[in-house]
C-alpha positions in Angstrom: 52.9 -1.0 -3.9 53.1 2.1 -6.0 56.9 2.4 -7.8 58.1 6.0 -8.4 57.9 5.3 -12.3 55.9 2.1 -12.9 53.1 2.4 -10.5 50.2 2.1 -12.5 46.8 2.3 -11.6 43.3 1.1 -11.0 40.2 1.8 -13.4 37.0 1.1 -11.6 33.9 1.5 -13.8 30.5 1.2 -12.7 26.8 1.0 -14.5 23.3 1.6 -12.8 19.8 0.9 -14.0 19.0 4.0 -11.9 18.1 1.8 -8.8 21.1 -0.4 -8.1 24.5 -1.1 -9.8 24.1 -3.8 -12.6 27.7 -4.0 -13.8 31.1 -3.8 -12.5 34.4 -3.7 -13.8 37.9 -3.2 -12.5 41.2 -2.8 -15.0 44.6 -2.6 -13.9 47.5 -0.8 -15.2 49.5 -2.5 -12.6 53.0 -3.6 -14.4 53.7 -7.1 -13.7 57.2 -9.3 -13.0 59.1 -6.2 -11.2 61.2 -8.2 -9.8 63.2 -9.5 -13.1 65.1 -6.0 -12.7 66.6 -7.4 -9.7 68.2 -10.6 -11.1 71.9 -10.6 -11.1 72.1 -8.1 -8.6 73.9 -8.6 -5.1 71.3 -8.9 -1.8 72.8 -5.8 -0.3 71.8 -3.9 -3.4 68.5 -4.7 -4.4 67.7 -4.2 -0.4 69.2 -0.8 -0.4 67.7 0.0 -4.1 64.0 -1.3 -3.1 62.7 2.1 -1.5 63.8 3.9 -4.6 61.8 1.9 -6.7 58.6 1.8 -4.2 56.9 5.1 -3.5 54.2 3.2 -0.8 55.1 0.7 1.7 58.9 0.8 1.3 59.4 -0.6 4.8 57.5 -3.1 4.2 59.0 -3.9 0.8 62.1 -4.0 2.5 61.7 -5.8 5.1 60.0 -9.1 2.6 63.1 -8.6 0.6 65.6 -9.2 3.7 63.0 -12.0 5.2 63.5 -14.1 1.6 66.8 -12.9 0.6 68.1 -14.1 4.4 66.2 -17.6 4.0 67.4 -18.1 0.6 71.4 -17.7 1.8 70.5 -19.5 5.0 71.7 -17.1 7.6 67.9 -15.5 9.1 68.0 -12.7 11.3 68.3 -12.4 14.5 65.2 -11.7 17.4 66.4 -7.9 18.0 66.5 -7.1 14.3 62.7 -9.1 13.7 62.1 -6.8 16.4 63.1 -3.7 15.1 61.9 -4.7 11.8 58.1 -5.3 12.9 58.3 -1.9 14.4 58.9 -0.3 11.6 56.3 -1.7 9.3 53.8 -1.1 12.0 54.9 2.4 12.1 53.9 2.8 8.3 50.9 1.4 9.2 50.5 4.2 10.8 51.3 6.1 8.2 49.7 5.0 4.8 46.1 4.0 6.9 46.3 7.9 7.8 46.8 8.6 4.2 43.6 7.0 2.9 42.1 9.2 6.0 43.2 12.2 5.5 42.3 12.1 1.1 39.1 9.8 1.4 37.4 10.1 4.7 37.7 13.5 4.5 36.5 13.8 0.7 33.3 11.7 1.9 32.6 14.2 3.9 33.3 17.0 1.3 36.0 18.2 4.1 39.2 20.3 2.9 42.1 18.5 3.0 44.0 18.9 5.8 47.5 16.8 5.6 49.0 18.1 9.3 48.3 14.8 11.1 49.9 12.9 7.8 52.7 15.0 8.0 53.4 14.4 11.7 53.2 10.8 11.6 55.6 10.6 8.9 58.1 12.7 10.9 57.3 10.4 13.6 58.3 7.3 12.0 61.6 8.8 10.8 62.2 10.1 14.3 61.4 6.4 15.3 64.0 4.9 12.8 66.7 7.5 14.0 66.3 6.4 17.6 67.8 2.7 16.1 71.6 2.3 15.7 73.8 1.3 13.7 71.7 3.7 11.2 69.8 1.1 9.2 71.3 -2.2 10.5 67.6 -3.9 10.8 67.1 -3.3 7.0 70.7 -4.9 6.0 71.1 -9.1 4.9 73.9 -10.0 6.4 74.9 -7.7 9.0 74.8 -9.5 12.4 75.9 -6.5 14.4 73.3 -6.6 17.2 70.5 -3.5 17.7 70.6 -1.0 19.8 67.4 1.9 20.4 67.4 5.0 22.1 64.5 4.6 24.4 64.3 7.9 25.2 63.9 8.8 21.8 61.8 5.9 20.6 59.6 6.7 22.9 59.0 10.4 22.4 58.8 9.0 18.7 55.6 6.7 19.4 54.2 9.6 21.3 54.0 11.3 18.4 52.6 9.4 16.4 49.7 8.4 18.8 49.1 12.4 18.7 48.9 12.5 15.1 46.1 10.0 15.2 44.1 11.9 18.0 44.3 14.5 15.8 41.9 12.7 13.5 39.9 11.6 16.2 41.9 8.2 17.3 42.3 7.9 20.4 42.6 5.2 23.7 38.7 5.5 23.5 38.7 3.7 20.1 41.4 0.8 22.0 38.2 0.1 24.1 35.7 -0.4 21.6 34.1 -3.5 21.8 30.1 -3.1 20.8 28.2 -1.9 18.3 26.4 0.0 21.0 30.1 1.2 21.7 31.4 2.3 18.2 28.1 4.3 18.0 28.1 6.4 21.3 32.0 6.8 20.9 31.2 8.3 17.1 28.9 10.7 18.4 30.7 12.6 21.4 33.8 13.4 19.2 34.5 15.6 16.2 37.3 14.6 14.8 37.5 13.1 11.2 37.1 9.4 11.7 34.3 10.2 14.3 32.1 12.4 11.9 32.6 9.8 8.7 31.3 6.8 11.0 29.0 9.0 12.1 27.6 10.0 8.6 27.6 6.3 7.3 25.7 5.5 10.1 23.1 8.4 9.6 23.1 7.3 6.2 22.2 3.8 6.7 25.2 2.8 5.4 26.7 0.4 7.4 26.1 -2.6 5.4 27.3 -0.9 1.7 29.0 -3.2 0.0 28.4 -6.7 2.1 29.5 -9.4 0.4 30.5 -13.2 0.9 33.5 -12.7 3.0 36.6 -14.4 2.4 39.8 -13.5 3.6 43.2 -14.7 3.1 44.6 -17.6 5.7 46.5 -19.0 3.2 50.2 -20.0 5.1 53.2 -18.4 3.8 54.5 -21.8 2.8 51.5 -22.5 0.9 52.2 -19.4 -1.3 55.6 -19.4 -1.6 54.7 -23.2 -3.1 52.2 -20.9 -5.4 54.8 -18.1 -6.7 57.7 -20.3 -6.9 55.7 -22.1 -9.3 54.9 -19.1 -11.6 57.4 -18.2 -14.0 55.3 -16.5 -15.9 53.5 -14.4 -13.6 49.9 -15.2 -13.8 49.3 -16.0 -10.2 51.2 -13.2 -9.0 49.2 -10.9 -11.3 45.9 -12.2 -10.2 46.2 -14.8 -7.6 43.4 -17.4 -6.8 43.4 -20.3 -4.7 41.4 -23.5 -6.1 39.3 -21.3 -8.2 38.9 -18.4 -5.5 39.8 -15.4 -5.0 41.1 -13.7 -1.5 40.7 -10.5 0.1 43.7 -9.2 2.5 44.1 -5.9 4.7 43.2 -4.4 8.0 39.8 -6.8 8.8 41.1 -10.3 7.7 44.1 -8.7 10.2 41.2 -7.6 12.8 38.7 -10.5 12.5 38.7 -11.4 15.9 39.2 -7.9 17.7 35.2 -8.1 19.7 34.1 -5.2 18.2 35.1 -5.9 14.8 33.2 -10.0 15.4 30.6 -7.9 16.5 30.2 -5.7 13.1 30.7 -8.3 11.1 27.6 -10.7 12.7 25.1 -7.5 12.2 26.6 -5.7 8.8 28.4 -8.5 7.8 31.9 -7.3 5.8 30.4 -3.5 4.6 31.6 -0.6 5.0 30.8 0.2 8.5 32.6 -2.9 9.9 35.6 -2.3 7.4 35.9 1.3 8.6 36.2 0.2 12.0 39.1 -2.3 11.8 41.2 0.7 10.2 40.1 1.9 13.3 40.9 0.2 16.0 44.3 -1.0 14.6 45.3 2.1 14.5 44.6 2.9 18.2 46.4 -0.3 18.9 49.6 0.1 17.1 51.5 3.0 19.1 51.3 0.7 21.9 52.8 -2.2 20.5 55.3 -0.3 18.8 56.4 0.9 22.2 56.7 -2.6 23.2 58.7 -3.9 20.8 61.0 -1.1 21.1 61.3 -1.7 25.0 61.9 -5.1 24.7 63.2 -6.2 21.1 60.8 -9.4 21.9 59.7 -10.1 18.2 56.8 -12.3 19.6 54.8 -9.4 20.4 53.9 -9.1 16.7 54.0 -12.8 16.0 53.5 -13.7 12.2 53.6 -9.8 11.3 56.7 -10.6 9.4 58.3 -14.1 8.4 60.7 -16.2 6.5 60.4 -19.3 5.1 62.9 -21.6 2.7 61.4 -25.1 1.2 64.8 -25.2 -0.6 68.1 -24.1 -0.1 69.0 -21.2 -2.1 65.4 -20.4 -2.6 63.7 -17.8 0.7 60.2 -16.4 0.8 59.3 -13.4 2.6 56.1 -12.6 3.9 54.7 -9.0 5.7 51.2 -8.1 6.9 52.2 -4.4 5.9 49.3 -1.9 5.9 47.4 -2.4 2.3 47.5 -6.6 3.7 49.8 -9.5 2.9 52.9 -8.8 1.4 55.2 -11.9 -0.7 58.5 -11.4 -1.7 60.3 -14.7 -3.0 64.1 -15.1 -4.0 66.5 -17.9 -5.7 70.0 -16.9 -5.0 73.5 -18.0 -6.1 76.6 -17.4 -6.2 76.6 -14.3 -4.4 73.6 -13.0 -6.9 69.8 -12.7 -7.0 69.1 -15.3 -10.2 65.5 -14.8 -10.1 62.8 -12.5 -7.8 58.9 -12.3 -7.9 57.0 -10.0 -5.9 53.0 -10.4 -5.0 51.5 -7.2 -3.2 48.1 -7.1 -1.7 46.6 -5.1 -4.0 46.4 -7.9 -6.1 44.3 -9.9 -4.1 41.7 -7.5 -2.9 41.6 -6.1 -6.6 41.6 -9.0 -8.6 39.3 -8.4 -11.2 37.0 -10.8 -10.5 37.2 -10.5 -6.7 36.1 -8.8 -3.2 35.8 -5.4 -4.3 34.1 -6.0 -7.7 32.0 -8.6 -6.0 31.3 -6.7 -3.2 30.0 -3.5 -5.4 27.7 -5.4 -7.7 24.5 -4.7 -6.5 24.5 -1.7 -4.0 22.0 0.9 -4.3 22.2 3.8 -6.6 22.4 7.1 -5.1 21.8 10.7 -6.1 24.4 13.3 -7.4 27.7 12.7 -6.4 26.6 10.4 -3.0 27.5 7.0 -4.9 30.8 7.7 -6.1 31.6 9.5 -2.9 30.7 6.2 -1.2 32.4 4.1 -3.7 35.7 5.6 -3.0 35.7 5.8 0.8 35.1 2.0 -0.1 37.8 1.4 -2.0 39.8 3.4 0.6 39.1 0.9 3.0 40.2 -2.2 1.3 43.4 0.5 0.1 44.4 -0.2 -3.2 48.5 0.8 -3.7 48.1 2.7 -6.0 45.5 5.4 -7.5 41.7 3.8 -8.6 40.0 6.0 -10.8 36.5 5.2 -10.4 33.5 6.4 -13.0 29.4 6.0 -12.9 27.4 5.7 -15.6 
């Protein structure tokens, strides 16, 4: 998750032989151990100073931070506020998925950028957290004041944002893919963005760029709060592996049993095609659920999306399948203070530099002109990196 001063980047490097791509190499600038500038520092204020410090995915951030902080004093939340909470990292789903639309689909497609339906869905979502009183009670520790939400305005809220999507080309169509057959008529009876960039991978014979052993995360978060409570010095939160392998996490470990995304993944295996798709159709999923978590404040409607666990009192874990994939914030508390914090993003998993994406790119045919790093970077777009990745061919 990108920080307003410490984001870092992504330096993705490729070589060709002039047929394929014979090398591979990813470097991060990615600082490491940001949470040591929360130690010593009350709950309240690290939650309330967290979207300062995190220019992507600040609900999301957030909402870890409450999960471990609330496990680690041993008071967790209560169902309305999960409720609310889900909500609104769904609703930034919503949000940053459209962002890697709007830049990168569109850029494969050597289509002007056009930021309206990026713009809408981020007024959206902060009409959505307006219609939620007390004003910013479901990102609080320690506020057990119940939740109430405007359903009128919630609702014309989530209506928004599904128009911003069908302004891309998402619609209730893409909720009822469920072929291959499907996902290729559907692509070529609209115009929108997403419609014309499956369109052109398919065209391009494209579908399978990238396949590569797929592994994605399942790891519990007990199991990995285990992992990072165990790493004071930060190596497995700066490149996590599990027994030796590495993990990918995002939108299709997320979609893996949607029909049409089981169906994509039998013919094309994990490539791009199938990895577009579960951007896809999570998208045209999510105003929906949003809607239904508003109406009911039932936090089982998004079961697992966020979660708290504690293997120790004083110590809390926080886990959020945000939109870039699984999110770990962990916490040892005491007296009233934060005595130590670690933070492991997705990023790190799906760009470890000796995991899916490098593996996945090693290999793939080398195209002319521009094509290959045009390709390359709606990749990358669709594993969604946090931050920037700079990628160069030679």
């Amino acid at each position: 998750m990108q920080t307003a001063d410490l984001g870092g980047g992504l330096d993705l490097e490729l070589a060709t032989d002039g047929s394929k791509v014979v090398d591979v190499r990813l470097t991060s600038q990615r600082p490491t151990g940001l949470g040591r500038f929360f130690r010593g520092k009350e709950p309240a204020t690290l939650v309330e100073r967290l979207p300062l410090i995190f220019s992507l995915c600040g609900t999301a951030q957030t909402v870890a931070a409450c999960e471990a902080l609330e496990q680690g004093l041993g008071d967790p939340t209560k169902p309305d506020r999960t409720a609310v909470r889900r909500a609104a990292v769904l609703s930034e789903t919503i949000v940053e998925t459209l962002r890697g639309i709007v830049i990168e689909w569109a850029a494969f497609l050597n289509d002007p950028l056009e930021p309206k339906p990026l713009l809408a869905a981020m007024a959206a979502r902060e009409h959505l957290f307006a219609a939620v009183s007390p004003a910013n009670a479901w990102r609080c520790v320690g506020d057990d004041r119940s939740v109430v939400v405007d359903r009128d305005a919630a609702s014309t809220a989530i209506d928004e944002m599904a128009s911003a999507l069908n302004q891309v080309g998402i619609d209730n169509r893409a909720a009822g893919l469920t072929t291959v057959g499907d996902l290729e008529a559907w692509s070529g009876i609209g115009d929108g963005l997403v419609h014309r960039a499956v369109a052109r991978v398919l065209e391009r014979g494209l579908a399978e760029f990238g396949r590569s052993p797929y592994r994605p995360l399942t790891a519990s978060l007990e199991d990995l709060s285990v992992s990072i409570a165990a790493d004071p010095d930060g190596t497995f939160q700066a490149q996590p592996e599990i027994a030796g392998q590495t993990f990918e996490t995002g939108a299709l470990s997320r979609m893996t049993r949607h029909p049409l995304i089981g169906a994509l993944l039998d013919e094309f295996g994990n490539g791009l095609l199938t990895r577009m798709a579960a951007r896809i159709v999570e998208l045209a999923a999510l105003p929906a659920t949003i809607g239904r978590l508003v109406e009911t404040l039932d936090p089982t409607i998004a079961l697992s999306l966020t979660e708290g666990f504690s293997a120790t009192p004083g110590e809390g874990a926080g886990g959020v399948d945000c939109a870039r994939g699984r999110l770990l914030h962990w916490a040892r508390v005491g007296d009233g203070k934060v005595v130590d914090y670690r933070i492991l993003a997705p990023t790190e998993w799906s760009f470890h530099p000796d995991g899916p994406l490098v593996e996945a790119l090693r290999g793939v045919r080398a195209m002319p002109g521009g094509d290959l790093e045009r390709t390359v970077r709606l990749f990358v777009a669709a594993m969604d990196p946090c931050v920037a990745c700079h990628v160069s061919i030679a």
